[in-house]
C-alpha positions, 0 to 999 in steps of 0.5 A: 061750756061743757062741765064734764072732763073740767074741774071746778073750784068751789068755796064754803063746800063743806055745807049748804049751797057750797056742798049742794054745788060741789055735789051737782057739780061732781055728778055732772062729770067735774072734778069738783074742789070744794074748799072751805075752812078746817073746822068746817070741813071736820064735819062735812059730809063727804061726797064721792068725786069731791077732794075737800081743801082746807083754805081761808078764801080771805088768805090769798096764800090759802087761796092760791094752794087751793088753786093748784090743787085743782090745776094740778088734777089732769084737766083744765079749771074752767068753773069757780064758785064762791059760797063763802061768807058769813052774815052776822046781825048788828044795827048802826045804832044798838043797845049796846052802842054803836056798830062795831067796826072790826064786825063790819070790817070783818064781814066785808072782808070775808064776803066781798074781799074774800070772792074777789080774791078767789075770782081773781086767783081763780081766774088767772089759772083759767087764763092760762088754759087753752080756750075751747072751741068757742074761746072760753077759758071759764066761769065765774059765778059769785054769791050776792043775796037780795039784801043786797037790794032789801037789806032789812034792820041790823043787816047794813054789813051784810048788805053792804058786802053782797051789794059790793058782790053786785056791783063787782059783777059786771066789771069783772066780766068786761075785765075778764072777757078778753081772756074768754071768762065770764062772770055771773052773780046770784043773789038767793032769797031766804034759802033752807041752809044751815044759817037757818038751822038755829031758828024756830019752825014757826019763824022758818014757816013766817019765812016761808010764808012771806014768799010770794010763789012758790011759798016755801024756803028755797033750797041748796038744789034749787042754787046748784041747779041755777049754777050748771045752767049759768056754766052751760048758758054761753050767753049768760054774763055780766049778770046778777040773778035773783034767785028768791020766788018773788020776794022782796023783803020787809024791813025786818 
């Protein structure tokens, strides 16, 4: 599917593989918009061919405004990516007692509720666009990570959220194949975002060193990257990538 002469919806825009996605997005000829909260898009970095949108991906009012405005730009949606979430730590069983339920509540809200809302959203504007030449209407590409499958201690919201982001998968993509919208999953690895900013350069390079080959963090790029090639690739679908140099994390 062609990118350019297209708009692309794209959700945690204002930093990290978001703005890396809506970057290369922009420069491959889409109409990028990037949405992301307000207090986040106050510090954002612009980038020239990206409108930036104020939403709540756990508000589907939000949600639906966001979609219009890329609608409403002259040429058809046909690109959704979801970056949007939030990962904090806390163990079933911790010192200060146990899990807190609003935290986990809130996490799965934010992470699995808040992509299927945009998929969802953004895919029945797609729905209503003619097909290309080769019947598509669109793409879907949604976030996992692999803790998904290697959720290590204190990350049992986390990992429940993005393996629910993997098991929606493949569902949605037979849901939305007779409206000719695929849907793909990546799960990153340990990536350099600014989730990692607040960490010590000696526990950034234990990261880094714990991956198999190549042994560095990844980054953003590296996920925009993956992004145009899953748009591009006709016969990608249905599938979660993983996206992580061979890594397969410890339990802590």
């Amino acid at each position: 599917m062609l990118i350019t002469h297209t708009a692309a919806l794209v959700t945690g825009g204002a930093s990290g593989l978001g703005a890396a996605t809506a970057e290369t997005l922009a420069a491959a000829g889409s109409a990028v918009y990037a949405v992301d909260l307000p207090s986040a898009l106050d510090d954002a970095a612009l980038v020239d061919g990206v409108t930036y949108v104020a939403a709540d991906v756990t508000d589907g009012a939000q949600v639906q405004w966001a979609v219009d405005q890329a609608v409403a730009g002259g040429v058809p949606l046909r690109t959704v990516v979801s970056c949007a979430g939030i990962a904090p730590s806390m163990r079933i069983l911790g010192r200060s007692g146990p899990h807190d339920l609003d935290v986990f509540a809130r996490v799965v809200q934010v992470n699995l509720c808040g992509t299927f809302n945009v998929m969802t959203l953004g895919a029945a504007a797609m729905a209503a666009t003619a097909p290309d030449e080769s019947g598509q209407r669109g793409v879907v590409v949604n976030t996992a990570s692999i803790a998904a499958y290697d959720g290590q201690v204190g990350q049992a919201a986390y990992a429940a959220s993005k393996g629910g982001v993997v098991s929606l998968t493949l569902a949605a993509a037979r849901d939305l194949a007779s409206q000719g919208i695929r849907v793909c999953t990546i799960a990153p690895g340990v990536i350099d975002t600014p989730m990692l900013s607040s960490v010590s350069e000696g526990f950034r390079q234990a990261l880094a060193d714990g991956v198999p080959f190549p042994p560095r963090l990844g980054t953003p790029a590296e996920y925009a990257r993956l992004v145009t090639m899953i748009v591009e690739h006709d016969y990608l679908n249905g599938e979660t990538i993983r996206m992580d140099g061979a890594l397969r994390m410890a339990p802590r």
